[in-house]
N, C-alpha and C positions, 0 to 999 in steps of 0.2 A: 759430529760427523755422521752423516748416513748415505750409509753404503747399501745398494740395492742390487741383485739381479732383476734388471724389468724384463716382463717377457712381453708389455705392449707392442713393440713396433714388429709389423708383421710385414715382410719383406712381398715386394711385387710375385704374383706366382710367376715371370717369366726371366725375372732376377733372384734366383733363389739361395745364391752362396755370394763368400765375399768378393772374389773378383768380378762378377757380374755388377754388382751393385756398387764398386768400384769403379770399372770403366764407362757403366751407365751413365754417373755425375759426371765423369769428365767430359765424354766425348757426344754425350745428346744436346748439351749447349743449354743455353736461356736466353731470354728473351732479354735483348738490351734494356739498359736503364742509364735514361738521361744524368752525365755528370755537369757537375761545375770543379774545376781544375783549382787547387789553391798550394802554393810551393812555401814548404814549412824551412827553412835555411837551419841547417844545423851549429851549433856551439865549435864543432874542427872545419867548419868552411862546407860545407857538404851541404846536402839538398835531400828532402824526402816529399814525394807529391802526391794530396790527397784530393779522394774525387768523391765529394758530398753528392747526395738526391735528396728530394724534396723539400727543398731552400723556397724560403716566399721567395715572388717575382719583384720583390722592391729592389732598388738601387743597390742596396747595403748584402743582397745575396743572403738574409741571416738565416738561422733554423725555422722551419715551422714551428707554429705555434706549440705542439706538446712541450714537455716541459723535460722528456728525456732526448737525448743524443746518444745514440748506437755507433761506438767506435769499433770497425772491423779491422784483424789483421790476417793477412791472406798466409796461405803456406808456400810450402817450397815450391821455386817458378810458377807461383802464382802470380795473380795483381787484382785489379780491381775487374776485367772482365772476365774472372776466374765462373766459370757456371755456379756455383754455390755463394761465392758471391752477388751475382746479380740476384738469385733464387731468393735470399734472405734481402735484399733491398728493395724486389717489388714487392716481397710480403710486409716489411715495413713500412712500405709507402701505403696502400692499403689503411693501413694503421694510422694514417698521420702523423708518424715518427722519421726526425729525419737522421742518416743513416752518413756516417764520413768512413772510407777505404784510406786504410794508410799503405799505400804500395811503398815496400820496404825498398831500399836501396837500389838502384838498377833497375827498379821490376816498374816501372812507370811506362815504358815506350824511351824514355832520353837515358844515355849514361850517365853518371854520378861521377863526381867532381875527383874522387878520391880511388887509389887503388881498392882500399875495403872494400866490401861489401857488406852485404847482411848475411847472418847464420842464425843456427837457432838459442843462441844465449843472445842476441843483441836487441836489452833489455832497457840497457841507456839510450837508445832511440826512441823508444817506443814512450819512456818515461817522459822525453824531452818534448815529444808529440803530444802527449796526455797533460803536462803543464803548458805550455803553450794554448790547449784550446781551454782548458778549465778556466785558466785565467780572461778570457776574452767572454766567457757564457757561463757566469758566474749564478746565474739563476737555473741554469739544468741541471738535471742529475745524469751521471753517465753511464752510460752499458759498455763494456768491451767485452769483443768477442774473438778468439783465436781458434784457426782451424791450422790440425796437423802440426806444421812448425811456427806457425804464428801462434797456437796453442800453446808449445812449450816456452815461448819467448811470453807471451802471455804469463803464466803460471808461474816461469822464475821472476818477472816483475812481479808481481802480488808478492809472492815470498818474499824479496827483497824490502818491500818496501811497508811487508810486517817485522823484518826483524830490524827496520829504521825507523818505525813507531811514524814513519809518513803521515801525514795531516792529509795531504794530499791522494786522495783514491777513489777508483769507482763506487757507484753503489751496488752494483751487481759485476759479475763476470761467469762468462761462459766458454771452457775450451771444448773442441770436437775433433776424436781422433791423433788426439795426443803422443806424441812418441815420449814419452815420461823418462825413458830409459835408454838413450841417444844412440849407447854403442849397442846393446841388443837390435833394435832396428837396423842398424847400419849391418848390423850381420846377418838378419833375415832378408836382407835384401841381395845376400852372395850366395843364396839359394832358392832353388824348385824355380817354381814358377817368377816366386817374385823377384826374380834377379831382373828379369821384365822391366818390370817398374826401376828400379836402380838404376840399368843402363839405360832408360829413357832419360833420368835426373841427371846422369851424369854427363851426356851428350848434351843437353842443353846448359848446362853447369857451364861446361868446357868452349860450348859456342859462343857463351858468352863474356867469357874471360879473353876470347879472341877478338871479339868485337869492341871490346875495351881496350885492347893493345891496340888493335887500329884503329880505333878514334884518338887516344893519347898520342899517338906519331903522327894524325894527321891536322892535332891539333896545335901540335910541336911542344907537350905536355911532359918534359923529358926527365923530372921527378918521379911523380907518378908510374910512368912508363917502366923509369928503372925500379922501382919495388916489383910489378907484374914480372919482367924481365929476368929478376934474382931468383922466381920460382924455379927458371929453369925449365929442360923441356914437358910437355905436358902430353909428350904423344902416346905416352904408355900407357894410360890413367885409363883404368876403365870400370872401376868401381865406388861409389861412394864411401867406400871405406878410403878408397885409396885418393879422390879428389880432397876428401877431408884431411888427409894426412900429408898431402904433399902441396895442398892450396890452400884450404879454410884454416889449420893451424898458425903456420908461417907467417899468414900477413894476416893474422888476427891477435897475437902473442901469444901461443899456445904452444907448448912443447912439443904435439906430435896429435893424432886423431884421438887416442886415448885420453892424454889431457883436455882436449878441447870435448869428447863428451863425459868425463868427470864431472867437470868447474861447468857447464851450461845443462847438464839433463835437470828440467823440472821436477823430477821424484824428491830432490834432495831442499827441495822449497818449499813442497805440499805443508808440510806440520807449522809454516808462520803463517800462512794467509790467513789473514783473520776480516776478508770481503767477502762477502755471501756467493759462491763461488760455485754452480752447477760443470759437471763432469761427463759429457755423453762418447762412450767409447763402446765399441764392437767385438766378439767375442772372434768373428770370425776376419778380420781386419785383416787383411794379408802380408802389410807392413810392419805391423806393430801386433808381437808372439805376446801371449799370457804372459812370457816373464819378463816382459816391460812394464808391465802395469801395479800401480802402485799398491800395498796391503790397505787394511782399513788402520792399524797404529802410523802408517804417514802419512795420514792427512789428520788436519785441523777442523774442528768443530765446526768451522765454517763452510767446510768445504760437500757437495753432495756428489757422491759417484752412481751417476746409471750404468751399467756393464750391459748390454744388450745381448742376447745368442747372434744377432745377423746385425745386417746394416755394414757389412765392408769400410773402406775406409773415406770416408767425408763422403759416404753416401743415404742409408736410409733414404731406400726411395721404395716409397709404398704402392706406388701407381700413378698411371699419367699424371691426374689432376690432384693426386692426394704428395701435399709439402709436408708429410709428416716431422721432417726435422725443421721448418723454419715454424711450423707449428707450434713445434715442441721450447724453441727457444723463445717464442712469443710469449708463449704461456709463463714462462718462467720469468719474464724481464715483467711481468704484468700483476703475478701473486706479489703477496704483500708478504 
């Protein structure tokens, strides 16, 4: 394992703390990136849709010629037109590497077949997505990359699939801005400033719970329907503590918010991965406090942690033209 304070990345001087370079990434946007749409059906009936760039133009749609595949997984109400997302897929294009977004459940544009959803343990999707294309492009090697809560669902897949001795796995992996430590986050976000952020999550959480019950009645979906329905009402909810405990539990089999980030925080996966596994997290992250973050005894030999002083959360951004984070993860899918 090697654990690092880096003091490289040097934060824009007009972003200079973490919520600046926080809302920078979200809300300055990027420049679109041509997809191609391809819908993976899952094993319980369900659907997850992924959106490849830089596919040759032949018939068959397949990867450009490099010989690696860049699998992203976005975070919470993200998708694939997440600004950091696209960020990392023009700079891979650039590269001649071609680059697949697995928009997790729901987070596509279309509703999902199922009352579930996606949270940040749901590891067996993500698995089911990763054998599915390994199988098909059996001569690439693969990168996955998790930001946020695709990070943590990231991490507990690696872990999982070192303490099942999997034959099946990347050759590299990279998370960014990891909530390591599920309930910690979820209670930095019931205070100061970053309650912000939470009730932003938790509003669009809830819009879209509703938009699922009226697609399910109007699709006369009435299984379904009645699982969302059994939650009960949902007008009170006004924290991600409290959506997690009265939504994401329940109709994920979870006993309550405490159970569900027990059994799903990443921390408790660190010490099996045994895939060459880079770690880039922020000191000054507004989401995600120092005591989420993992010591150097749980993690694995494999695993490398950058802890940076700045760079807010899924941001490092050094200046207009300067990608120092898609830079950074360039560099690292490229050493040997």
């Amino acid at each position: 394992m090697n654990s690092v304070v880096d003091q490289k990345f040097k934060p824009a001087f007009w972003l200079p703390e973490g919520h600046s370079q926080t809302l920078w990434r979200k809300f300055a946007g990027a420049e679109m990136v041509p997809h191609h749409r391809e819908r993976i059906e899952l094993s319980d009936g369900d659907f997850v849709d992924l959106d490849w760039s830089l596919l040759n133009s032949n018939g068959d749609q397949s990867p450009a010629p490099s010989s690696t595949i860049v699998l992203i997984v976005h975070g919470l109400c993200g998708c694939s037109e997440s600004s950091y997302v696209l960020a990392l897929q023009q700079q891979l294009n650039t590269e001649g590497i071609t680059s697949v977004v697995m928009n997790l459940r729901g987070c596509s544009g279309e509703v999902n077949n199922k009352a579930r959803t996606y949270h940040s343990g749901v590891s067996d999707d993500l698995n089911e997505v990763f054998t599915s294309l390994q199988s098909r492009y059996l001569s690439h090697q693969f990168v996955v990359i998790g930001y946020s809560l695709g990070g943590n669902v990231l991490l507990k897949w690696l872990g999982e699939c070192g303490l099942s001795k999997a034959t099946q796995q990347p050759s590299k992996a990279i998370a960014v801005s990891t909530p390591f430590t599920l309930a910690h986050c979820s209670r930095a976000m019931l205070q100061g400033f970053s309650r912000i952020y939470g009730r932003y999550f938790t509003r669009r959480l809830l819009e879209s719970l509703e938009a699922k019950k009226q697609y399910f009645l109007g699709i006369g979906e009435t299984e379904e329907l009645d699982k969302l329905n059994a939650l009960g009402d949902t007008s009170s909810i006004n924290s991600i503590w409290d959506f997690d405990d009265r939504i994401t539990a329940p109709l994920h089999g979870f006993a309550d918010a405490e159970d569900y980030y027990q059994r799903c925080s990443s921390i408790g996966f660190l010490a099996a991965i045994n895939t060459e596994t880079l770690l880039i997290q922020s000191l000054n992250d507004p989401m995600i406090p120092a005591s989420a973050l993992p010591k150097p005894d749980q993690l694995s030999d494999s695993v490398s942690f950058e802890l940076h002083d700045n760079g807010g959360h899924v941001g490092f951004v050094a200046g207009l033209r300067k990608q120092w984070l898609e830079e950074r993860i360039l560099r690292f899918i490229s050493s040997n």
